[in-house]
Each structure stands twice: as structure tokens, then as C-alpha cells.
N, C-alpha and C positions, 0 to 999 in steps of 0.2 A: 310453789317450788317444784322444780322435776328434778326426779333421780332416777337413772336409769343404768341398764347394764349393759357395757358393748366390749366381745372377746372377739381376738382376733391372734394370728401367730405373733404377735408381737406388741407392747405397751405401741411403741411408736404408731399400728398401724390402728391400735383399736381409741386412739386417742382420737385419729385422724378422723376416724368414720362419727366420734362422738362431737367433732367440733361440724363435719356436713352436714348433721342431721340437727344439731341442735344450735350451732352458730358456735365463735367465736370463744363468747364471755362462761364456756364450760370452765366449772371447777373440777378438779380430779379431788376424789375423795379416797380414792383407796385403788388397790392395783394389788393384786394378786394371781397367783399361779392355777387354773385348776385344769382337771383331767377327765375324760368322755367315763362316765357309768356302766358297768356293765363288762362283758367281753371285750367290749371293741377298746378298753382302754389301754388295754394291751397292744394292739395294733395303730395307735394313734400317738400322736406328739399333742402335748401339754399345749392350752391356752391359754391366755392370756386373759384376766377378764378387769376390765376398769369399769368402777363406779363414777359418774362422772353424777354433777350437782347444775340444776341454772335456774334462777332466782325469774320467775313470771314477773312479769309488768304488772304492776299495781303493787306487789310485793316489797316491793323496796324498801439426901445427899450423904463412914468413917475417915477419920482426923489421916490429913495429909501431910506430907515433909512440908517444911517451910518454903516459900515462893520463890525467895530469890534462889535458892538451892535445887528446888525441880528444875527453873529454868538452867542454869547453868549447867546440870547434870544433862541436860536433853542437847543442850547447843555441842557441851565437848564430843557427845556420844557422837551427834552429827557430822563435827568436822573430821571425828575418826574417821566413818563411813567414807566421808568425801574422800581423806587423804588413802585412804583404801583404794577406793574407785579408782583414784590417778596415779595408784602404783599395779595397779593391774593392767590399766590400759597401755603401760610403758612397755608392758612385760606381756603382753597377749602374743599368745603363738595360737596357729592353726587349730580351731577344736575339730573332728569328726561331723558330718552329716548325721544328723539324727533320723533316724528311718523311719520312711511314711509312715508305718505301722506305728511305732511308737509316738509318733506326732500325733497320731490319731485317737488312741491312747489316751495321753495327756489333753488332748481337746474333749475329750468323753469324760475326764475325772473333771475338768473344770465346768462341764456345762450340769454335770451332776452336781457339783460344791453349789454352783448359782443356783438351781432349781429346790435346794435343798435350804439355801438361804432366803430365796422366793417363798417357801413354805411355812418357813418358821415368822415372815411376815408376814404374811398373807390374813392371817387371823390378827392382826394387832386389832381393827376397829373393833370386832368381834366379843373381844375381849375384854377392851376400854369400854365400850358399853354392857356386856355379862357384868363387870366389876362395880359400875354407876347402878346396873339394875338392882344387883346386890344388897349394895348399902341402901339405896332407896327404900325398899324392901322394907329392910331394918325397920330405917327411922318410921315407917309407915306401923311397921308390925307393933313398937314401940309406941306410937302417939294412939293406938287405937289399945292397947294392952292402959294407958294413961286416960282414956277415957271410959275404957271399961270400970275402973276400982273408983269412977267419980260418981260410978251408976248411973251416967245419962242414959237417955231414949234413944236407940241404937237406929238407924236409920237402915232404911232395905236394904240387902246387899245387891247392887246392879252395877253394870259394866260405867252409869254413868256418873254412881258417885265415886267410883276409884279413880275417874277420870278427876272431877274435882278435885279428892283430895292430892291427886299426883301434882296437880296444877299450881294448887298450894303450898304441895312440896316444893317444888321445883323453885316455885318463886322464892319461898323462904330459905333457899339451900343460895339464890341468887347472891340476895339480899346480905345474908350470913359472910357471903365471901366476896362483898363490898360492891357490887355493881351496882350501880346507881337506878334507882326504880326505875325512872325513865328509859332504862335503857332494857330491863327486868324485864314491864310491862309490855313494851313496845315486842321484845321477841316473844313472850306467851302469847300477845294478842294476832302474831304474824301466823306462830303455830295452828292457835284455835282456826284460823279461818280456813285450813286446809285439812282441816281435821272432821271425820266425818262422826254422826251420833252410832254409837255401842262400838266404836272402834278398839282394839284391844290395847291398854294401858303401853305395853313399850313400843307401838307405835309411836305415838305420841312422844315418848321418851326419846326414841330415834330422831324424832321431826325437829325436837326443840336441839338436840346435838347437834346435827346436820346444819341446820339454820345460826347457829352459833359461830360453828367452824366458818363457815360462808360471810361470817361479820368478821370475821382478821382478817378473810383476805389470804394473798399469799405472801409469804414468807419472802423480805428484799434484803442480800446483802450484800454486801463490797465486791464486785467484780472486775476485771480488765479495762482500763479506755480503748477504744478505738485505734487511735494513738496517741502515743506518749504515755506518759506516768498518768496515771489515776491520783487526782489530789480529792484526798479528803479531810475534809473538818469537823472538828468533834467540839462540841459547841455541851450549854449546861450552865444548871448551879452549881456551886462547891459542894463537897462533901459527896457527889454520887459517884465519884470514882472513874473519871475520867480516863486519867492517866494509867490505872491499871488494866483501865479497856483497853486502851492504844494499846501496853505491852501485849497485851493477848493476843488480838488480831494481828501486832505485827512478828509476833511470833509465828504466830499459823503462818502467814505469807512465808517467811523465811524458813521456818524447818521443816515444812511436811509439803510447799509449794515449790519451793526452790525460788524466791521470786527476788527482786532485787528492790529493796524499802528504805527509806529516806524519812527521820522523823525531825520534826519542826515543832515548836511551841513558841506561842504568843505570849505565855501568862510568865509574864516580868511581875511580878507583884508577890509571887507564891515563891523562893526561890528553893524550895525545898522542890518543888514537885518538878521544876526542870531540870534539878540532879535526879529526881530517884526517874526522870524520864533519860535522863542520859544514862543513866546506868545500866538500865535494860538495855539502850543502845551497845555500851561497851560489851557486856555478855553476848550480844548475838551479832555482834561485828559489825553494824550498821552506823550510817552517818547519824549525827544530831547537832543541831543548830537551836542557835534562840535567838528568833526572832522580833525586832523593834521597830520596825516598819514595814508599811505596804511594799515600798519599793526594795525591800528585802524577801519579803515573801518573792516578789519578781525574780528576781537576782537568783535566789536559791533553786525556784522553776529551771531555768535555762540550763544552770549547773548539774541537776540531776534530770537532765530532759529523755537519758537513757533509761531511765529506773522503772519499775513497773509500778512502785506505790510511791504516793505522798502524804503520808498521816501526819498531821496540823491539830496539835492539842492547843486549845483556847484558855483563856484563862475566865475560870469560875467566877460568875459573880451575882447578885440579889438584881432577880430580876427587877427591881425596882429603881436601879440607879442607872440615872438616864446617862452618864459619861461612860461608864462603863459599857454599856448596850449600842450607845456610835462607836465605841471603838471596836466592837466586837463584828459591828457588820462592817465597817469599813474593811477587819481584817478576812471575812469569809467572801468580799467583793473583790478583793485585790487583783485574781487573776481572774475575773470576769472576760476578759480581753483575748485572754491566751487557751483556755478551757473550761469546761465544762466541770467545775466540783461537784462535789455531794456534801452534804452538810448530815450529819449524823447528832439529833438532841439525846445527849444521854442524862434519863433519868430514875430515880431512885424507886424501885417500888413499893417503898415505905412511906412514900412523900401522900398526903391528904391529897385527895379529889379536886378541891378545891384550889389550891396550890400550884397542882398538874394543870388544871386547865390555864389558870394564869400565869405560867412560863410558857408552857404551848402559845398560849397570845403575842406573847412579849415576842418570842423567836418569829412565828407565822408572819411578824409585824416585817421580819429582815427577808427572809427566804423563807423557799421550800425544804421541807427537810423529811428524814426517815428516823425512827425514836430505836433506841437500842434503852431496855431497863435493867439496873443493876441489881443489885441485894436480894435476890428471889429466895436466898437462905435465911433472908432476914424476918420473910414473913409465911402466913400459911392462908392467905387470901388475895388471889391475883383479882380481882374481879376489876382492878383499875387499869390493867392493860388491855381489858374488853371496852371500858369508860374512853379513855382515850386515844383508842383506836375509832372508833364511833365518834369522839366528837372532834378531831381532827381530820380524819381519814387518813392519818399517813402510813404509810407501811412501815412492822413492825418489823425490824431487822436481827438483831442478837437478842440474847439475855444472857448477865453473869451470877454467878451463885456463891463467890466467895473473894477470896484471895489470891487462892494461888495461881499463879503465871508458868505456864498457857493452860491449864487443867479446866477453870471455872469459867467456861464462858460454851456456850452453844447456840445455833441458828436456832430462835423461835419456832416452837412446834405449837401449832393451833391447836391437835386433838389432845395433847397432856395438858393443855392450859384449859383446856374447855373441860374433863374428865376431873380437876379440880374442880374448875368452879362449881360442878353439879356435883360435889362429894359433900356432905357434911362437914363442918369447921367444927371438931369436937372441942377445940379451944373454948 
């Protein structure tokens, strides 16, 4: 694996010179602000400096207001703001020219506000790994304080049994927060081969983080079509929370995007879950439909052909029951014809390894898809969205963490999910 550093006046230009020198398939790892040493940093404008990552050949949460009550508190606030907006723009007179000077001014407090926001993340990996080193540490100072009072034969202290034991840590801290050995082994063994003899212990530590974050991948989610509506389908077993996904994301779209969303549901069978899906509809002013056939899914296409989303909740069922599973793909084929969907499998991250891999099959069997995992409040060992991210490969796109609508849900961050899995599970 390479990692390397390239600054430049600007992310955009030091990404640019990191993808000429090293190709394409650069990951960005980190992106922070810094400043010339010495005198001259007085005299100089701030750099940019990007860690970039590229993988060598052979390598390969306190208690919130209830849900429906945030949402509804957040939508009225919203259409206040709006019906604000269109009684000012009725009533707009002349304002004054603001004077260069003062433009200039206000452009110097904002690039201050930015460089000052750049700072305070600039040190996040820094940190994520000081707080991994930390607890490692610990557990380490502890299992050798547990073998001290057993009075064994204490073994030399040298740079390459710390290595050892860190290795051990590492893996058991793996293991501890569910990742599947094969997937455990496979990264220490990637580590070790880049790793040189008497090398100092957080190297190493660095090497397996690094190489971690490089196995999620980047982060995919719900963006714009090209043209037309963006139709997406949200595909799944029952019980992981489907339908309170869709509310969230099609909240995001609607109060903080401005976007224009259109919700659909398949699952006739649940008839509870296509009220409490229209319901969110009614609170954010948005259409909703239930849909009973392909050539309806058609029909409602053409009708909201202006709309910027089409979120298409599926209806839940045991991957095991084969009538269920044609109708499912029959219903995420339907507008094969007219565009291009996305298929989004949302699953639970409570759900067994084993389980995960056999709805992963089942769906892989219809389409391609991107996984969004619910209930992260439910557990305190992700090591299965490492698990199935590796044995799928598909890109991990959201996670939710509760209930409430739109509060509990956020785009997948690789470094919090990787700074878990390498934390102890004191559980």
C-alpha cells in the first residue's frame, strides 16, 4: 500500500497532482489545512495538504422528542421560512450597494470562519487513531499486569514482541466486534507484509487503520438523475426499518434540499406500514401512492416525470419464499425500460453474519444494489458491515441509529466504523 502527501493551494488541485502521480484508483484519506514554519508563515497563505491511500498490485448516541413530532415541528418551521421568503420577495425595494471595502471585509471573516473550520478538522485521523492508541495501550498494559500476578517467564522486552502482542490485540479486538476471521486474518496478513522488522508498534497500528478504511470503500448515496426523477428502491426483510428509512431520506430531500419527492410503496400485505408511509407523506406535503402493479409503477413514472426523487418502498419479506422474491424483482424491473433505478438493500445490523450473507444472495440473485444498515443504536459491534461489505462488495451508503424522523440516520463514515471495530467491546 502507498500513502503519501501532496499540498497544494487548494483540495481540488492537490487531489489532482495525487491522482497524475499515482493514477486514478487514489483514495483520499484525510485533507487538512496547514501553514509554512517559521517566519515566513506570516508572509505565506495556508496549504492544503491531502493524504491520499493506493492499494499495490498483489495487495488486493440523550433521549429525543418523539418522531412524528420532530418531523412535523421541522416541516411547519419550514413552510414558515418559505411563506416568509414569498412575502418579502413581493415587498422587496431597492437595498444600497454594499461597499468594496465592506465586501471585502465579509469575504475575509468567511475565509477566516472556513480555515478555522479546516483546523478543527484537520486533526480528526490524528485523534481517531491517538484514542485507538490509547485504549490499546490499556488492554495491552492490563493483559501483561494479568500475566504478571500468574508469575510466568516474562519474555525479552523488544520492539518485536510488542509487535506480536499488538497483532494479537488487534485481531482479538477484530474478533470481539464480530468480523469474521477470514476477513480479520486476511487484513493482519496484508499488514504484516508491508511491515518492516523492529518497526515501531503505531506504525503498524496506522497500517492495519489505513488498510481497513481502503476495504469500505467510498461512501454511495442517493444523488440526482441525469434526467428525470431519480427512482429508487428500497428493497429488504421485514422488521429493519424500511419505511422509517424512506421517511428520513425523503425528508432530507425535502427540508434541507428543497427537492421535489414522490413516495410509492409496493407492500400490499403490511397495510399498516403504507399509512404510517403516507403519513410522513401528509406532514411534508408530498404525494404517496400504493402501488399494485408493474404497469402502475409505469403510470405513476410519467405522472411525476417532473420530480427530482422517486422513493419506492418494497414490501418485507423471508428471504426464503420464492413468490414473494418474483414479485419483488418483477416490481424493481418494472421501469427498466424508462430508467435507470437504484436498488438500496436495507439491513439490520443486529441481523447474524450468516443470515446477512443469505439475503445478500437472495437480492444479488435480482440486481445490483447498495446496502444502507439500520439499528447501529442497537448494537456495539459493527464488524458486520466490514463482513459485508467484503463479501458483496457493494457500496455502503447510509446508516440509521434510532427512530426519530429525519434526526437518525447519517452517510456511512468509514473512519468511526473502523475506530470501533479496533476499540475494545467492554460488553
Amino acid at each position: 500500500m502507498i500513502i503519501k502527501k501532496f499540498s497544494s493551494k487548494t483540495e481540488f488541485e492537490a487531489i489532482e497532482n495525487a491522482r497524475k502521480e499515482l493514477g486514478p484508483d487514489v483514495v483520499v484519506m484525510n485533507v487538512r489545512t496547514v501553514k509554512k514554519k517559521g517566519i515566513l508563515k506570516f508572509f505565506s497563505s495556508p496549504q492544503v495538504e491531502v493524504t491520499v491511500a493506493l492499494e499495490e498490485e498483489g495487495e488486493k448516541q440523550p433521549a429525543k422528542a418523539p418522531a412524528m413530532t420532530a418531523l412535523e415541528q421541522l416541516a411547519a418551521k419550514q413552510r414558515e421560512i418559505n411563506e416568509k421568503n414569498s412575502a418579502a420577495q413581493k415587498n422587496t425595494v431597492a437595498t444600497p450597494t454594499v461597499k468594496p471595502v465592506q465586501q471585502q471585509v465579509k469575504r475575509e471573516e468567511v475565509i477566516i470562519k472556513e480555515h478555522e473550520e479546516e483546523d478543527k478538522s484537520s486533526n480528526a485521523l490524528e485523534e481517531k487513531l491517538d484514542s485507538i492508541e490509547t485504549l490499546i495501550k490499556m488492554r495491552l498494559e492490563s493483559e501483561d499486569s494479568k500475566a504478571s500476578e500468574k508469575e510466568t517467564v516474562s519474555e525479552p522486552h523488544n520492539e518485536e514482541n510488542d509487535q506480536m502482542k499488538l497483532t494479537k490485540l488487534l485481531y482479538n479486538m477484530m474478533i470481539e466486534n464480530e468480523v469474521h476471521e477470514k476477513y480479520a486474518n486476511q487484513i493482519i496478513e496484508e499488514a504484516e507484509k508491508t511491515n518492516k522488522p523492529n518497526m515501531p508498534v503505531d506504525y503498524f497500528l496506522t497500517n492495519i487503520y489505513q488498510k481497513m478504511i481502503l476495504k469500505f470503500g467510498q461512501t454511495s448515496v442517493i444523488t440526482p438523475a441525469e434526467r428525470g426523477p431519480k427512482v429508487v428502491f428500497f428493497v429488504g426483510p421485514t422488521g429493519v426499518g424500511k419505511t422509517t428509512t424512506i421517511a428520513k431520506i425523503a425528508s432530507r430531500f425535502c427540508l434541507e434540499e428543497k427537492k421535489k419527492v414522490a413516495l410509492l410503496t409496493s407492500d400490499t400485505y403490511r397495510i399498516a406500514a403504507a399509512e404510517q408511509l403516507r403519513t410522513y407523506a401528509n406532514i411534508l406535503e408530498i404525494p404517496c401512492l400504493i402501488i399494485y402493479s408493474p404497469t402502475e409503477i409505469e403510470e405513476a413514472y410519467d405522472n411525476f416525470i417532473d420530480y427530482d426523487y422517486i422513493l419506492v418502498d418494497t414490501a418485507g419479506h423471508s428471504h426464503h419464499n420464492e413468490e414473494q422474491k418474483n414479485n419483488t424483482n418483477v416490481v424493481i424491473h418494472a421501469l427498466d425500460d424508462k430508467t435507470k433505478p437504484e436498488v438500496y438493500l436495507v439491513l439490520s445490523a443486529t441481523t447474524k453474519y450468516k443470515d446477512l450473507t443469505s439475503i445478500a444472495d437472495t437480492y444479488k440473485e435480482m440486481t445490483d444494489f447498495k446496502i444502507i444498515f439500520t439499528k447501529l443504536d442497537e448494537t456495539t459491534s459493527l464488524g458486520n458491515l466490514l463482513n459485508l461489505k467484503l463479501y458483496t462488495g457493494a457500496d455502503l451508503s447510509y446508516v440509521t441509529y434510532g427512530q426519530n424522523v429525519p434526526e437518525d440516520i447519517d452517510k456511512f463514515d468509514p473512519q468511526t466504523t473502523v475506530k470501533q471495530i479496533l476499540s475494545p467491546n467492554e460488553e
